[in-house]
C-alpha positions as CSV (number, residue, x, y, z in Angstrom):
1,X,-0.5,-9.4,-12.8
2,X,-1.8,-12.8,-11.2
3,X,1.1,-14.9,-10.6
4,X,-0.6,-17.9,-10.2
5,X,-2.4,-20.5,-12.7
6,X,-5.6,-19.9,-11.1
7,X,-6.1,-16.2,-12.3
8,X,-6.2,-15.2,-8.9
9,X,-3.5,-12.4,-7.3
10,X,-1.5,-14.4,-4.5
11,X,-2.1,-12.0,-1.1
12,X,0.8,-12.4,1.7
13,X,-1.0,-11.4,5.3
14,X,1.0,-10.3,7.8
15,X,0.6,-9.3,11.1
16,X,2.2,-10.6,14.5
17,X,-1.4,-10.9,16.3
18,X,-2.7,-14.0,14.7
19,X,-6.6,-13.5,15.0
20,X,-5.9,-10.0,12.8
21,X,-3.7,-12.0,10.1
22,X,-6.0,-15.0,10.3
23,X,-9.4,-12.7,9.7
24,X,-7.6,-10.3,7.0
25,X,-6.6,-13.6,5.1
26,X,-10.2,-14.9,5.4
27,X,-11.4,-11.8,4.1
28,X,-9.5,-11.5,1.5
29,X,-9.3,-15.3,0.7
30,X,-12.8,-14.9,-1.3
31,X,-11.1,-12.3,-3.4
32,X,-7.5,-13.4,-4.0
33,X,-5.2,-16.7,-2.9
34,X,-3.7,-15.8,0.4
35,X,-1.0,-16.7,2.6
36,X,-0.2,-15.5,6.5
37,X,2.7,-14.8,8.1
38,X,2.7,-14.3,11.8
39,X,5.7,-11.4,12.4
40,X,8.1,-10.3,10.0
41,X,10.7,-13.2,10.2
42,X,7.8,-15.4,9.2
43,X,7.6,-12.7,6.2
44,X,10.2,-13.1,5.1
45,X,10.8,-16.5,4.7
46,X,7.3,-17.0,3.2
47,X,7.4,-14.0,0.9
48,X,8.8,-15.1,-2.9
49,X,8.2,-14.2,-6.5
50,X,5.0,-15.5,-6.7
51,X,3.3,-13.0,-4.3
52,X,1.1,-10.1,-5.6
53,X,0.9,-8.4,-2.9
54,X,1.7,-8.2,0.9
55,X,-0.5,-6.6,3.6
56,X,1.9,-5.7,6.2
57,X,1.4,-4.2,9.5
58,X,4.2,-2.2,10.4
59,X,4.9,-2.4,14.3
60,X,5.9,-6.4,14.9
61,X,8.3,-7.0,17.5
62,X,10.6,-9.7,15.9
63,X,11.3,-7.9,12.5
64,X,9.6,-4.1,12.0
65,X,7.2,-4.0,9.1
66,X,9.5,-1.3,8.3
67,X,12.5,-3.4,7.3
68,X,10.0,-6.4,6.2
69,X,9.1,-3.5,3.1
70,X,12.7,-2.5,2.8
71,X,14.4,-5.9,2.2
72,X,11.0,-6.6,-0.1
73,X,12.4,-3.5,-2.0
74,X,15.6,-4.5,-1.8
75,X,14.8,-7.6,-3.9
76,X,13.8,-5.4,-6.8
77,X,10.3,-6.9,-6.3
78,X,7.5,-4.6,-7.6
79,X,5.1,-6.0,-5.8
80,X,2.2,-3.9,-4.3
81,X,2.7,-3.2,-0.2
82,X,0.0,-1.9,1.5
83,X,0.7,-1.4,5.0
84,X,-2.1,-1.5,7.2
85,X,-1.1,-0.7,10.8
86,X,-2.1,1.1,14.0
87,X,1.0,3.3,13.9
88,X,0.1,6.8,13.4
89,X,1.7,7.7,10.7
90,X,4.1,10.9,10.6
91,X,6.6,12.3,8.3
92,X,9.0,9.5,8.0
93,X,6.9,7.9,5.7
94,X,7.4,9.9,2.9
95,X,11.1,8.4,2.3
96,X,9.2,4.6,2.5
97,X,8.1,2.7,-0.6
98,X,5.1,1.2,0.3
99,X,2.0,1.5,-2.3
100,X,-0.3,2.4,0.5
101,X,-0.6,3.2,4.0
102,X,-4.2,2.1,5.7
103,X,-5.1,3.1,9.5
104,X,-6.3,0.1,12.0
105,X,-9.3,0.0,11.8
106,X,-9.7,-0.8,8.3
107,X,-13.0,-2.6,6.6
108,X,-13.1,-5.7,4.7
109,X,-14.2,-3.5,1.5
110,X,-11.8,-0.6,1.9
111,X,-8.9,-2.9,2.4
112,X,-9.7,-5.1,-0.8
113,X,-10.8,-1.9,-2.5
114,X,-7.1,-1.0,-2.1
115,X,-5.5,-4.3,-2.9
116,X,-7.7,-4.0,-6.4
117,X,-6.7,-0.5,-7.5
118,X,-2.7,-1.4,-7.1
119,X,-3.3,-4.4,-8.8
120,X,-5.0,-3.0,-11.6
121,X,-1.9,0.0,-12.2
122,X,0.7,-2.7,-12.0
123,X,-1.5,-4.5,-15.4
124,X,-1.7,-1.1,-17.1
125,X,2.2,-1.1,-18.0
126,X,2.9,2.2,-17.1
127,X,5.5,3.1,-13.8
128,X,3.8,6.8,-13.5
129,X,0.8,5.3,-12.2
130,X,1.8,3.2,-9.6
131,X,4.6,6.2,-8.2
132,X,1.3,8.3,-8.5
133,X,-0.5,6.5,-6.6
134,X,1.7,5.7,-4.2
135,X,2.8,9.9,-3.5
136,X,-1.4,10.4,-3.3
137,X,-1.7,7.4,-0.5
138,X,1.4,9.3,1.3
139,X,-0.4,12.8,0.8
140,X,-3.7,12.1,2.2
141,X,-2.7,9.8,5.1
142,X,-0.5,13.0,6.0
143,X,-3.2,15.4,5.1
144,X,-6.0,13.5,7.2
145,X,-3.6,12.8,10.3
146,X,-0.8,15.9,10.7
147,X,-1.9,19.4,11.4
148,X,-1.1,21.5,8.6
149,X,1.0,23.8,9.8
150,X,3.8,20.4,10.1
151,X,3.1,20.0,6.9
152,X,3.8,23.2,6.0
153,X,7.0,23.4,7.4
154,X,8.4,20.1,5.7
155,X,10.2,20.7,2.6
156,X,9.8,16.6,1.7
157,X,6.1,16.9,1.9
158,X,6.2,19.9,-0.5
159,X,8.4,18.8,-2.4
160,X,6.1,15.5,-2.9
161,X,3.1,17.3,-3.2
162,X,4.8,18.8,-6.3
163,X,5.8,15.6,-8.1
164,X,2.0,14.5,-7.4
165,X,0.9,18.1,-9.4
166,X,3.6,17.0,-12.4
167,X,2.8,13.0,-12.7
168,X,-1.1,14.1,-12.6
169,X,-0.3,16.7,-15.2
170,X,1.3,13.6,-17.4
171,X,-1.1,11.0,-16.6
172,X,-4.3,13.5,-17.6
173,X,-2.6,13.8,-21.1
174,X,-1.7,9.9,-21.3
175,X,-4.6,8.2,-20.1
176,X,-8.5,9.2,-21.1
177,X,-9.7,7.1,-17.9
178,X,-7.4,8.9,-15.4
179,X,-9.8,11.1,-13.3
180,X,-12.1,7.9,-13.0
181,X,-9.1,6.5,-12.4
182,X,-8.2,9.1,-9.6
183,X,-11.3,9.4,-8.2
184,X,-11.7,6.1,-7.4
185,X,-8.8,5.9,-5.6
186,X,-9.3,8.8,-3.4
187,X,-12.5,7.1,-2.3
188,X,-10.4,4.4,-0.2
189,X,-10.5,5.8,3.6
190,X,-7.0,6.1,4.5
191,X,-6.8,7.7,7.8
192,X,-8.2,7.0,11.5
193,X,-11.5,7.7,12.5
């Protein structure tokens, strides 16, 4: 999936507090190329075809990460989002297209460890996984931060849970690496505290 002629995925950091963005791109700078925009104005004049992936906190007072992800979708980009915010997250996200949602506080290894599991679905050429994994970052942020009886009553979360059940059903068949695959994936720490 690297876009670049290095070999390297290209990494767009953005956050509107500049010490976060500048250590997150620091971080991950040992890993992947990287680029920083401070807010999502800055975002989205920096973001382009050649990005990866974008780390994206969501609450940024000159353009919400929120609208920063939808205009990214908009452009029929499939590149891998992974918001990483502060903002508790609640049912609202299940109609957002992000590949993953990571509470603030987030380690350097978690966060990477994320970044390298999207990438690797987008190179295996097949659209199940990455809506799978996607739907499971959705469930277990919801899981680990909403009590259950919210849950319960949402029709959206059941009805996601479901579509999880069927593309796992799929995948199993399709792919002998899957449950490594899955449990992998499960191992990233998504919630707060």
């Amino acid at each position: 999936m690297p876009s670049n002629e290095g070999g390297r995925a290209t990494v767009l950091v953005v956050d509107d507090e500049q010490k976060v963005a500048d250590v997150q791109a620091l971080t991950l700078g040992h890993t992947y190329e990287t680029r920083v925009a401070y807010g999502g104005r800055e975002a989205l004049e920096t973001y382009d075809e050649s990005v990866d992936a974008v780390v994206l906190d969501r609450r940024m007072p000159d353009v919400h990460g929120d609208d920063v992800l939808a205009e990214i979708r908009e452009r029929g980009d499939d590149t891998v989002v992974v918001m990483l915010t502060a903002v508790d997250p609640d049912l609202n996200i299940l109609e957002m297209e992000f590949d993953d949602y990571l509470t603030k506080p987030v380690d350097a290894e978690t966060l990477v460890d994320a970044l390298e599991r999207h990438l690797d679905t987008r190179t295996e050429d097949d659209p199940r996984l990455t809506e799978f994994f996607s739907t499971v970052s959705k469930l277990d942020v919801l899981e680990s931060e909403l009590p259950r009886g919210e849950l319960a009553d949402s029709e959206e979360y059941a009805a996601l849970k479901t579509r999880a059940e069927e593309l796992a059903t799929e995948l199993d068949a399709d792919h002998d690496d899957f449950q490594e695959l899955v449990d992998t994936f499960r191992d990233i720490g998504r919630g707060s505290g």
